[in-house]
C-alpha positions in Angstrom: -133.4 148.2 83.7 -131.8 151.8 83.9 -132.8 154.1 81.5 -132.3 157.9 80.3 -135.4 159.7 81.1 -135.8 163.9 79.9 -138.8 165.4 81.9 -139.7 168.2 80.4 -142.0 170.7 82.6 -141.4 170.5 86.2 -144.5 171.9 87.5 -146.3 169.8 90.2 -147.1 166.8 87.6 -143.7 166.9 86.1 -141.7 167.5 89.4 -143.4 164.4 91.1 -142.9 161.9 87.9 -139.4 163.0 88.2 -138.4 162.5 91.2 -139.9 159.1 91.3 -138.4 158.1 88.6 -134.7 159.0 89.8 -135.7 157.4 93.1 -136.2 154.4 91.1 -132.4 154.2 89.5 -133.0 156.0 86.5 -130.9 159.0 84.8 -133.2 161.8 84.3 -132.4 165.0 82.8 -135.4 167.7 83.7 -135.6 170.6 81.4 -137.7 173.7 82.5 -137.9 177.5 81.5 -137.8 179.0 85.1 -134.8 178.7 86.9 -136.7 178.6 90.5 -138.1 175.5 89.2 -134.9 174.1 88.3 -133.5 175.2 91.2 -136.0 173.6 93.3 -135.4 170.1 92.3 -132.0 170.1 90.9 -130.3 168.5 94.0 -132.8 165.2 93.8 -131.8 164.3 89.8 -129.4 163.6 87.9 -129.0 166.5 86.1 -131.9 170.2 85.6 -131.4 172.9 83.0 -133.4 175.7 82.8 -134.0 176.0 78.7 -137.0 176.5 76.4 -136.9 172.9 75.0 -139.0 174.6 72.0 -135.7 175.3 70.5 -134.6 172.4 68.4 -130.7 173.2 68.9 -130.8 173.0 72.3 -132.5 169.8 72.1 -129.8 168.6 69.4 -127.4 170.0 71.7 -128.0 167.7 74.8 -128.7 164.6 72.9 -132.5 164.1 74.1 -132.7 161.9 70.9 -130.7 159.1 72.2 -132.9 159.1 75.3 -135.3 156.1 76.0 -137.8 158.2 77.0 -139.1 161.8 76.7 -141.9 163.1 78.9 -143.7 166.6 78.2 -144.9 167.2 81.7 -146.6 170.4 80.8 -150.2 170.7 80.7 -151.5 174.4 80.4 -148.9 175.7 78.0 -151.0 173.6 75.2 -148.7 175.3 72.1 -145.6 174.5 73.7 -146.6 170.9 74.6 -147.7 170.6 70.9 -144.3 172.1 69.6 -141.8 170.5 71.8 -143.8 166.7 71.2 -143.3 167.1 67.2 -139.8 168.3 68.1 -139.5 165.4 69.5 -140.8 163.1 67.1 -138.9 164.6 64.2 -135.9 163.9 66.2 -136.7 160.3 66.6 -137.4 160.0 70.1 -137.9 156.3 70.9 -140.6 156.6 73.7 -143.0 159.8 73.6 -145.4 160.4 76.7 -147.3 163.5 77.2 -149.6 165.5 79.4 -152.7 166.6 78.4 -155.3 168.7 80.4 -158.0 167.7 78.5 -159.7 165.9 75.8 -158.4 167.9 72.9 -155.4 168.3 74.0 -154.7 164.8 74.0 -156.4 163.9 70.6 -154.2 166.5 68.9 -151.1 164.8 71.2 -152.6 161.3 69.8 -152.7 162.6 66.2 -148.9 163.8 66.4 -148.3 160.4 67.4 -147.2 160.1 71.1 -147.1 156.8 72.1 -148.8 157.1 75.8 -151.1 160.1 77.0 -151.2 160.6 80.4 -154.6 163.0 82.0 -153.2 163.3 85.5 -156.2 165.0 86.9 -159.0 162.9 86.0 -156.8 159.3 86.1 -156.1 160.7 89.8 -159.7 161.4 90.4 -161.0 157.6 89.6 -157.9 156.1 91.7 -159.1 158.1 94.9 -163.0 158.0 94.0 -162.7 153.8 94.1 -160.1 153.8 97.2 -163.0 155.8 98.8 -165.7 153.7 98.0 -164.7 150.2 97.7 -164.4 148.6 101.4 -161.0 148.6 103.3 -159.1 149.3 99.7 -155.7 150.4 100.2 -155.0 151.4 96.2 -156.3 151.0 93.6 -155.8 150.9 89.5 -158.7 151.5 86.8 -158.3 148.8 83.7 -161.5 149.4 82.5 -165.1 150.7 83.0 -165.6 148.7 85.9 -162.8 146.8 86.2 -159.8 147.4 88.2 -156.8 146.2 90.1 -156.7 146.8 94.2 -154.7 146.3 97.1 -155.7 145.4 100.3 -154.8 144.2 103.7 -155.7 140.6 104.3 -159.4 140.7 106.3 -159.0 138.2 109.8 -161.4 136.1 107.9 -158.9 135.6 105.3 -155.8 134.0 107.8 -155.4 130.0 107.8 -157.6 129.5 104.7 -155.4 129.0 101.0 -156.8 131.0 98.2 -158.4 128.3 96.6 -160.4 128.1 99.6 -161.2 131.4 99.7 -162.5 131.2 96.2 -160.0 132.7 94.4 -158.4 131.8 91.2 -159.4 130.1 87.8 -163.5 128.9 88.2 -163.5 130.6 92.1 -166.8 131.8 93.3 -165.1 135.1 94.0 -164.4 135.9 90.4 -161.2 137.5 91.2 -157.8 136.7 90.7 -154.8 137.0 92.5 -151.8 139.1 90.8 -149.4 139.1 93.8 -149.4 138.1 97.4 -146.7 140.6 99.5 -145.5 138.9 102.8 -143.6 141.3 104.6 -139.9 142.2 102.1 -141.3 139.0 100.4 -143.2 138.8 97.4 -145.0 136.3 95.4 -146.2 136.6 92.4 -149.2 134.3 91.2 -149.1 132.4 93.9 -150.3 128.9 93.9 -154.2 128.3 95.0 -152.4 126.2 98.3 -150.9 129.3 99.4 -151.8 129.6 103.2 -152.6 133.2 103.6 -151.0 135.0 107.5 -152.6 138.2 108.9 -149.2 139.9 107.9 -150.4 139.2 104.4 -151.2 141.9 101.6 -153.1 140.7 98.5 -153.0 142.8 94.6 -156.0 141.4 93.0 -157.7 142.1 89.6 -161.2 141.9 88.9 -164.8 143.8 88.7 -165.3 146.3 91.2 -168.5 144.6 92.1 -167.1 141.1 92.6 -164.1 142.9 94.9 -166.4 145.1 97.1 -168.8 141.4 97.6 -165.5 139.8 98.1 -164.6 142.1 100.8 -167.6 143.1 102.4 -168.8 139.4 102.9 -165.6 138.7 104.7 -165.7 141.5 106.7 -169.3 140.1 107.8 -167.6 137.0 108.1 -170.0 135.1 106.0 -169.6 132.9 102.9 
């Protein structure tokens, strides 16, 4: 579903969350104090201002409190984050989600009452670590300590065999369910434990990272 998305702060973080998001169909409005920043970005939204989004009449003044969502992109500038998320709150922003560099930054953001914090740096970090170190991972999403969602190319081993054979699914050996099963511009979402899986096939599993790196290891050994 469309929705109006401000981005406020469009430094590296706050460019890229941007962007995507107007690549997926939504209105975004991007706010920023330099103009080269605005400037830089203005062509691939739907609409950049350069103005200090600290002052509450500008705020008023473009109507940021009928958006869906409000993100403070800025991670540094810890006052201004602070200020412009209880603007923001006071104004009765329906969805709050904010930056934070680090762990006090984002228990004060918490305490203000932002509905997500997001700590790009380190939640980066712990993606790449585990697509580095679990076996022929091609992404990968921390749940939990330990626990995670990954994507992966299906191993030769893999081809001809259904998922229940594999050991998939509810009571599988493998301990790891399947979320989605991509087929080329196809998609299927929880498939069935029949589904025959083709070397064209990408699985999205969720599971322990132990059970997915035995999972993947023992087929790329091509033993049971």
């Amino acid at each position: 579903m469309k929705k109006q998305v401000v981005v406020i702060g469009l430094g590296r973080f706050g460019v890229s969350i941007a962007t995507t998001l107007h690549k997926m169909g939504h209105d975004v409005l991007a706010l920023d104090n330099e103009e080269k920043n605005v400037l830089r970005v203005s062509s691939q939204l739907t609409r950049a201002i350069q103005a200090d989004a600290t002052d509450e009449a500008i705020i008023k003044e473009l109507g940021i409190a009928d958006f869906d969502v409000a993100i403070v992109a800025i991670g540094a500038a810890v006052e201004s984050s602070v200020l412009i998320t209880i603007l923001l709150k006071k104004l009765g922003v329906r969805h709050i989600v904010a930056r934070a560099d680090s762990e006090l930054h984002g228990s004060i953001l918490e305490k203000i009452g932002v509905d997500r914090v997001i700590y790009p740096e380190s939640e980066t970090a712990s993606r790449i670590a585990h697509i580095l170190t679990l076996t022929d991972i091609v992404d990968y999403i921390p749940v939990g300590e330990g626990y995670g969602v990954a994507k992966f190319k299906v191993p030769s081993y893999f081809v001809g065999k259904t998922l229940g054979d594999i050991g998939f699914g509810p009571g599988g050996k493998r301990n790891v369910a399947v979320l989605l099963l991509q087929r080329g511009k196809e998609a299927i979402v929880n498939p069935s434990q029949e589904e025959v899986v083709s070397l064209i096939d990408v699985l999205i599993v969720a599971g322990s990272d132990d059970k997915i790196e035995e999972l993947l290891t023992g087929a790329k050994s091509k033993k049971e």
